[in-house]
Biopython code that builds the backbone (N, CA, C, O; Angstrom):
import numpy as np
from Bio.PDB.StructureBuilder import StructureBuilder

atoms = [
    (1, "UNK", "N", (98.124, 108.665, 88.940)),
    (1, "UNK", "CA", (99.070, 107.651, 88.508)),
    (1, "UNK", "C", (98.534, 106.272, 88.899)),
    (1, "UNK", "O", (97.983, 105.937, 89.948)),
    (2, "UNK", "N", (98.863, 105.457, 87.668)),
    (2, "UNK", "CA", (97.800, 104.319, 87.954)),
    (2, "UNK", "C", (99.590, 103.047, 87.856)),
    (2, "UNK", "O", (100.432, 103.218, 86.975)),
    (3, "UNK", "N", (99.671, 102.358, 88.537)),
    (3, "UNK", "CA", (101.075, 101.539, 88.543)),
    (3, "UNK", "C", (101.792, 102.593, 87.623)),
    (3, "UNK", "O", (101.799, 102.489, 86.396)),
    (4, "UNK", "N", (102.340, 103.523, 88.253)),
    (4, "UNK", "CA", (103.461, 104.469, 87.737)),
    (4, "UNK", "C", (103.039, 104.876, 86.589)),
    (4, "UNK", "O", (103.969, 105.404, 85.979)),
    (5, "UNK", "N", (101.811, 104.879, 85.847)),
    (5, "UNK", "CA", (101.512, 105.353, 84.269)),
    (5, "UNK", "C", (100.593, 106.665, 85.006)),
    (5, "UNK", "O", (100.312, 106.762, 86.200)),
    (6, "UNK", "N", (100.299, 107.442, 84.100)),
    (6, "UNK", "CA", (99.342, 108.583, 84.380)),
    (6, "UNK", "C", (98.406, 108.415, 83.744)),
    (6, "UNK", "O", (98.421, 107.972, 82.596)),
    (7, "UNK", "N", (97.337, 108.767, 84.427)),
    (7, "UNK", "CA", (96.007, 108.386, 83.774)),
    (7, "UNK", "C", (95.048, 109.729, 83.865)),
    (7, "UNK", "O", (95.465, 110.492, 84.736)),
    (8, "UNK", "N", (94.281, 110.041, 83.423)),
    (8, "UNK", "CA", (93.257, 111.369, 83.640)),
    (8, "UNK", "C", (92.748, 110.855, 84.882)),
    (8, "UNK", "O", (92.366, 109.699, 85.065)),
    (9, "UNK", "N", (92.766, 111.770, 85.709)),
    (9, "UNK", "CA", (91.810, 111.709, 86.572)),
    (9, "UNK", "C", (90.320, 112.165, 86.259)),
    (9, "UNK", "O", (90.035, 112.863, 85.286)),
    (10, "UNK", "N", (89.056, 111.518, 87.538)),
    (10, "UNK", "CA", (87.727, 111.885, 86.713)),
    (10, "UNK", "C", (86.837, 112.023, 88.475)),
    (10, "UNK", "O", (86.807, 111.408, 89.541)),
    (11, "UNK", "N", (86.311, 113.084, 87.927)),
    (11, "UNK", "CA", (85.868, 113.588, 89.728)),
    (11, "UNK", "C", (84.301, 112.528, 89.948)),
    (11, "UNK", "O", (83.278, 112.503, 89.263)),
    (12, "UNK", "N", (84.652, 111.807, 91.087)),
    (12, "UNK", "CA", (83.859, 111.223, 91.925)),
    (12, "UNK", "C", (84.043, 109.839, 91.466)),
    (12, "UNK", "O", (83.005, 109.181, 91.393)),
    (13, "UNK", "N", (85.225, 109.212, 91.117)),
    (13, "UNK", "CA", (85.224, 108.022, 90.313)),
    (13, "UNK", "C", (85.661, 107.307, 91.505)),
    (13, "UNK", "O", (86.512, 107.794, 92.248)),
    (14, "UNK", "N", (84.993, 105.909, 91.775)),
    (14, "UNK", "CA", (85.581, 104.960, 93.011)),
    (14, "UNK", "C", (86.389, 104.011, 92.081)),
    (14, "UNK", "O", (86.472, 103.845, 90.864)),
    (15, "UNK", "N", (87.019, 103.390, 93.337)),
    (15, "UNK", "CA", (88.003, 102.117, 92.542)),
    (15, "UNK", "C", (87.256, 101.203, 91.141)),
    (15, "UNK", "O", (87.652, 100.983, 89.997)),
    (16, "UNK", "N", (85.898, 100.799, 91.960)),
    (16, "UNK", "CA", (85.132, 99.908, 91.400)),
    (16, "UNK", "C", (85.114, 100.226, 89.851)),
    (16, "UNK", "O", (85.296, 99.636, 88.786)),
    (17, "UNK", "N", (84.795, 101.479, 90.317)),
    (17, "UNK", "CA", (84.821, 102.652, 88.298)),
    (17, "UNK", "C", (86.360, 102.534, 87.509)),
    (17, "UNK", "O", (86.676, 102.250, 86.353)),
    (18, "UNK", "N", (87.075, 102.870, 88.632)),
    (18, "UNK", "CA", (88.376, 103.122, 87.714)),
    (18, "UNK", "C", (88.675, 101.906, 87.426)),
    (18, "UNK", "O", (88.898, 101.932, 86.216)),
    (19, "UNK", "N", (88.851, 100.599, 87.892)),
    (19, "UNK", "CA", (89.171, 99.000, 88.054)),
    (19, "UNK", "C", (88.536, 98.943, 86.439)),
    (19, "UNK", "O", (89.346, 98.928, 85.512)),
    (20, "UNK", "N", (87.158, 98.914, 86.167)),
    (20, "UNK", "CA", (85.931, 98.931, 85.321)),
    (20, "UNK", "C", (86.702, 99.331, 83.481)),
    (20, "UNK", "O", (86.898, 98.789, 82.393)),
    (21, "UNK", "N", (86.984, 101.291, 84.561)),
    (21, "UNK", "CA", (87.136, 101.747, 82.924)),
    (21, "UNK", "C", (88.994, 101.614, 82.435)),
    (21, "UNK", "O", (89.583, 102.183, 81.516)),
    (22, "UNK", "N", (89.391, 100.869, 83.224)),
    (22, "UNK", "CA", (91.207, 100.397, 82.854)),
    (22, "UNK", "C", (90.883, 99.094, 82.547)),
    (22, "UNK", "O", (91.835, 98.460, 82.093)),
    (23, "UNK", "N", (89.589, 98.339, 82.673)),
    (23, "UNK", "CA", (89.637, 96.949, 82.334)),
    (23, "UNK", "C", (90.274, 95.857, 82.724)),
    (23, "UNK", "O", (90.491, 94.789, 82.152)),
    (24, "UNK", "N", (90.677, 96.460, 84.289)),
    (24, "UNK", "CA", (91.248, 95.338, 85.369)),
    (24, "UNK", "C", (90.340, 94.224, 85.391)),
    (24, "UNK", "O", (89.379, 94.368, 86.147)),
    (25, "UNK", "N", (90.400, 93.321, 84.848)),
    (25, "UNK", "CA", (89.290, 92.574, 85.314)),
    (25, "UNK", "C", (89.742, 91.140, 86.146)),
    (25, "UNK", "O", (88.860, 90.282, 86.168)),
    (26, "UNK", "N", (90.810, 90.859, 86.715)),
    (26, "UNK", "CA", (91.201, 89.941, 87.040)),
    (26, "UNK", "C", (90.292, 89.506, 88.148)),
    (26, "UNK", "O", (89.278, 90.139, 88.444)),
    (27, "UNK", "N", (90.677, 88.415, 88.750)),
    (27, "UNK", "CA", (89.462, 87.862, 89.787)),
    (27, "UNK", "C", (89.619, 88.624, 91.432)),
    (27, "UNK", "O", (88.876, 89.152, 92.258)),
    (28, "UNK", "N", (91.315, 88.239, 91.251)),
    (28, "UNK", "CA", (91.851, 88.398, 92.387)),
    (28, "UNK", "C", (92.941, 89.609, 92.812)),
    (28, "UNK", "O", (94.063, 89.261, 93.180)),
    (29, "UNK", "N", (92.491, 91.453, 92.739)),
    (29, "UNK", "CA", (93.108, 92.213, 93.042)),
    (29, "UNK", "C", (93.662, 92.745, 94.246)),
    (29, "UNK", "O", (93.084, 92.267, 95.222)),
    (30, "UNK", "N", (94.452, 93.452, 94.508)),
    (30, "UNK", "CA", (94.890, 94.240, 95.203)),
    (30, "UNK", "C", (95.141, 95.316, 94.796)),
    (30, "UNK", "O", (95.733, 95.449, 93.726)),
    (31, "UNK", "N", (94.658, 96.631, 95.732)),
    (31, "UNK", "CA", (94.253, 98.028, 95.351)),
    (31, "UNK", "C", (95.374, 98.964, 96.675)),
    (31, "UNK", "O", (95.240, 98.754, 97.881)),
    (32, "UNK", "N", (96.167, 99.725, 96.232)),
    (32, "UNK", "CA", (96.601, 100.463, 97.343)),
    (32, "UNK", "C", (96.615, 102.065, 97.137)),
    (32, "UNK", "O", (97.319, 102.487, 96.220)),
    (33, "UNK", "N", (96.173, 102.627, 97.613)),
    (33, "UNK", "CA", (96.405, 104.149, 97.224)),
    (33, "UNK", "C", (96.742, 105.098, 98.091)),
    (33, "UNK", "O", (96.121, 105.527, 99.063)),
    (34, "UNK", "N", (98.229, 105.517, 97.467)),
    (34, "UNK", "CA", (99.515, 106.173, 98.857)),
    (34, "UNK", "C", (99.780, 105.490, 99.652)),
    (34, "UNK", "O", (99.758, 105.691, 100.866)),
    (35, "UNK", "N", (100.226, 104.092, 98.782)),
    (35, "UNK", "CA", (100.883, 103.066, 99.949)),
    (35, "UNK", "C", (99.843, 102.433, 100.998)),
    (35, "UNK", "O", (100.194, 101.714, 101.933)),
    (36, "UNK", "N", (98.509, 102.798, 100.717)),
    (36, "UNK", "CA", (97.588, 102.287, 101.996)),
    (36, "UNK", "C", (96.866, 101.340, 100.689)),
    (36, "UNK", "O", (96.816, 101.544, 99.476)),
    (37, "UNK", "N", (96.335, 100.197, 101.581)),
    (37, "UNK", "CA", (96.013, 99.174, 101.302)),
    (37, "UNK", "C", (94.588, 99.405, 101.401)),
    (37, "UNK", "O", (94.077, 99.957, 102.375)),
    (38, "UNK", "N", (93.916, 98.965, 100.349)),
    (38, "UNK", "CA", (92.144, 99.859, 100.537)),
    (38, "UNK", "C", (90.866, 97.899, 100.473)),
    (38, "UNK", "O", (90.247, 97.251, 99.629)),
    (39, "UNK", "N", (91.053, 97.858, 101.366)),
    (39, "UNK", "CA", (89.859, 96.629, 101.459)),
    (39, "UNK", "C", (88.739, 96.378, 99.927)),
    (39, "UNK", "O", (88.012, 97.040, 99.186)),
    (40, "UNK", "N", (89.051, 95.459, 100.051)),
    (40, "UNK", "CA", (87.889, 94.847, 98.771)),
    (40, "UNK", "C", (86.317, 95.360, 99.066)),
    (40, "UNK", "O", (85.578, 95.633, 98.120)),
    (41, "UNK", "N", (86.026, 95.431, 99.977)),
    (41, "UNK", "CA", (84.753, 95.725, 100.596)),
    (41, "UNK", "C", (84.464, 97.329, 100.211)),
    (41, "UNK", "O", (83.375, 97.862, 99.997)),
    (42, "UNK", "N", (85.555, 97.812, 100.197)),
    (42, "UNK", "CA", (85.221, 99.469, 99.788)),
    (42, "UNK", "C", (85.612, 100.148, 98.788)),
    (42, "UNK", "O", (85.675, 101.362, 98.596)),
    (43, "UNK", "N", (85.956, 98.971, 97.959)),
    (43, "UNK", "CA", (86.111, 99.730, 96.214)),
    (43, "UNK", "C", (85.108, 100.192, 95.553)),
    (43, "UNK", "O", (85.428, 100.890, 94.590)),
    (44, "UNK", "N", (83.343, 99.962, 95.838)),
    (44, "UNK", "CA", (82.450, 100.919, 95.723)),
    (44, "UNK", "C", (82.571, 102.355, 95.914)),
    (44, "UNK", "O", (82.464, 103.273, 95.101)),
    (45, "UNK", "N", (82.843, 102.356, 97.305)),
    (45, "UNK", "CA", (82.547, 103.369, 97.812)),
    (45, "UNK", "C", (84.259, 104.682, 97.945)),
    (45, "UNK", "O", (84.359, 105.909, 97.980)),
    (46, "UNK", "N", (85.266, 103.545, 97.977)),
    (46, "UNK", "CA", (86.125, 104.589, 98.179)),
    (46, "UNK", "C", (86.871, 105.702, 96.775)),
    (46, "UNK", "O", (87.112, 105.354, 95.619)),
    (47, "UNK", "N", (87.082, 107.040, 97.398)),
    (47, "UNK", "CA", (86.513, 107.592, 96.355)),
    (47, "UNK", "C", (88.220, 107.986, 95.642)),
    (47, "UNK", "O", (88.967, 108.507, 96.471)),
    (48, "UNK", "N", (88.654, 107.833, 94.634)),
    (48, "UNK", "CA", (90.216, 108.777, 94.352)),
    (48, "UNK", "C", (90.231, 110.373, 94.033)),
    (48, "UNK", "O", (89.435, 111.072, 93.407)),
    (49, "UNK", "N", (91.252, 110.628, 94.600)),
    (49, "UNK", "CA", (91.089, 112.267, 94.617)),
    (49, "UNK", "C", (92.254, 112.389, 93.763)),
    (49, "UNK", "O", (93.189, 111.594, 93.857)),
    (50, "UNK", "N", (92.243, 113.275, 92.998)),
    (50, "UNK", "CA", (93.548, 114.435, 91.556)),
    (50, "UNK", "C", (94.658, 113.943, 92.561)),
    (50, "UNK", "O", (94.686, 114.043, 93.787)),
    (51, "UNK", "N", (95.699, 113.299, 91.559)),
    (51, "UNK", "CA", (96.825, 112.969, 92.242)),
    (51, "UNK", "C", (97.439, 112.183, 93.499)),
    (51, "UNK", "O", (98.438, 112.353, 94.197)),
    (52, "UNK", "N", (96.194, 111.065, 93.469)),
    (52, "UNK", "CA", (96.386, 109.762, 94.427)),
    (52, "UNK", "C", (97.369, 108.825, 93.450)),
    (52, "UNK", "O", (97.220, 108.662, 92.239)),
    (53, "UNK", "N", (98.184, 108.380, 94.111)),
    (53, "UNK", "CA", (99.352, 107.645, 93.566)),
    (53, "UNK", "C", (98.210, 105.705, 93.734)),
    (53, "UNK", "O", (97.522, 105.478, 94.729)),
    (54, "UNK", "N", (98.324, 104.779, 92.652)),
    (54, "UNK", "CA", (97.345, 103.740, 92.638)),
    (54, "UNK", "C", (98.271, 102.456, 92.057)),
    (54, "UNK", "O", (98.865, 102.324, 90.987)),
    (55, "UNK", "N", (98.146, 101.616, 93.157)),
    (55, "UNK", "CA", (98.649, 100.176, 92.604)),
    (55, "UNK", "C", (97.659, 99.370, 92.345)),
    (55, "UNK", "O", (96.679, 99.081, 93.031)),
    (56, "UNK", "N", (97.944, 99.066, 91.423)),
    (56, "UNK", "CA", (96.879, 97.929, 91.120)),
    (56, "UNK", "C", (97.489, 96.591, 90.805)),
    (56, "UNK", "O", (98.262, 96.484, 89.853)),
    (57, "UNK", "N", (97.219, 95.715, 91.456)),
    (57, "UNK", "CA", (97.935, 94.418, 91.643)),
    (57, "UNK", "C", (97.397, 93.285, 91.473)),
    (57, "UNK", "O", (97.173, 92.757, 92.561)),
    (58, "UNK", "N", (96.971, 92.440, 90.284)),
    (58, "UNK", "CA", (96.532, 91.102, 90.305)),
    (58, "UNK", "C", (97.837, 90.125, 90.986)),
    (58, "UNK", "O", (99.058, 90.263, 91.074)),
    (59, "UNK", "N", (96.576, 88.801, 91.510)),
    (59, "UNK", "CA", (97.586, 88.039, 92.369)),
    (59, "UNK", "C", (97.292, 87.137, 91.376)),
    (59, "UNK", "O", (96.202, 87.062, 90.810)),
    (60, "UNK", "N", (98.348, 86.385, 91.136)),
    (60, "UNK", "CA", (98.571, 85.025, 90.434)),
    (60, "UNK", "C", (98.640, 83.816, 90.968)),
    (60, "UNK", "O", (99.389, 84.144, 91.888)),
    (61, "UNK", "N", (98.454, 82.583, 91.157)),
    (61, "UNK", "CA", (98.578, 81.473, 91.625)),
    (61, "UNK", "C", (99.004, 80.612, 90.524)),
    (61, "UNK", "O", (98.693, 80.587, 89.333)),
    (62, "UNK", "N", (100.013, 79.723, 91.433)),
    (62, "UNK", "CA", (100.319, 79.022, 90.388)),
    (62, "UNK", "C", (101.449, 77.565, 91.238)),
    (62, "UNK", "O", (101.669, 77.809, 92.424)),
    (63, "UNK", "N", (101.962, 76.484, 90.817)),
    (63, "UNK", "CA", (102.083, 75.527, 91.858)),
    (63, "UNK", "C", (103.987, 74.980, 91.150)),
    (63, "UNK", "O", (104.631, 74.103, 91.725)),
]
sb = StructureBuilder()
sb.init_structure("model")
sb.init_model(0)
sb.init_chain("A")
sb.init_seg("    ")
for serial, (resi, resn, name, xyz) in enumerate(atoms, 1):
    if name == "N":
        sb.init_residue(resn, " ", resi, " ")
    sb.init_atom(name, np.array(xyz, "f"), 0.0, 1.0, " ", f" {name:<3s}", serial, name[0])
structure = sb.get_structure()
């Protein structure tokens, strides 16, 4: 589940991939998966497993 939608899952896919193939492309995300907050630094590497619940959150600025 990708922000409450369901998405296929795909074995060995990191954020960086899934961000990629949903076409998140905003500048400035936020990634949480099962409520845990996953560092920018490890969306390479961190990996989603069948049935990780996924927020994906662009931040907006604005004045």
């Amino acid at each position: 589940m990708i922000n409450s939608k369901e998405v296929i899952w795909k074995k060995d896919e990191t954020i960086s991939l899934l961000l990629k193939r949903m076409n998140f492309v905003f500048p400035m995300i936020v990634v949480k998966i099962n409520g845990r907050l996953i560092k920018k630094d490890k969306y390479s590497t961190q990996l989603i497993n069948d049935n990780d619940e996924i927020s994906v959150i662009h931040m907006i600025s604005g004045g």
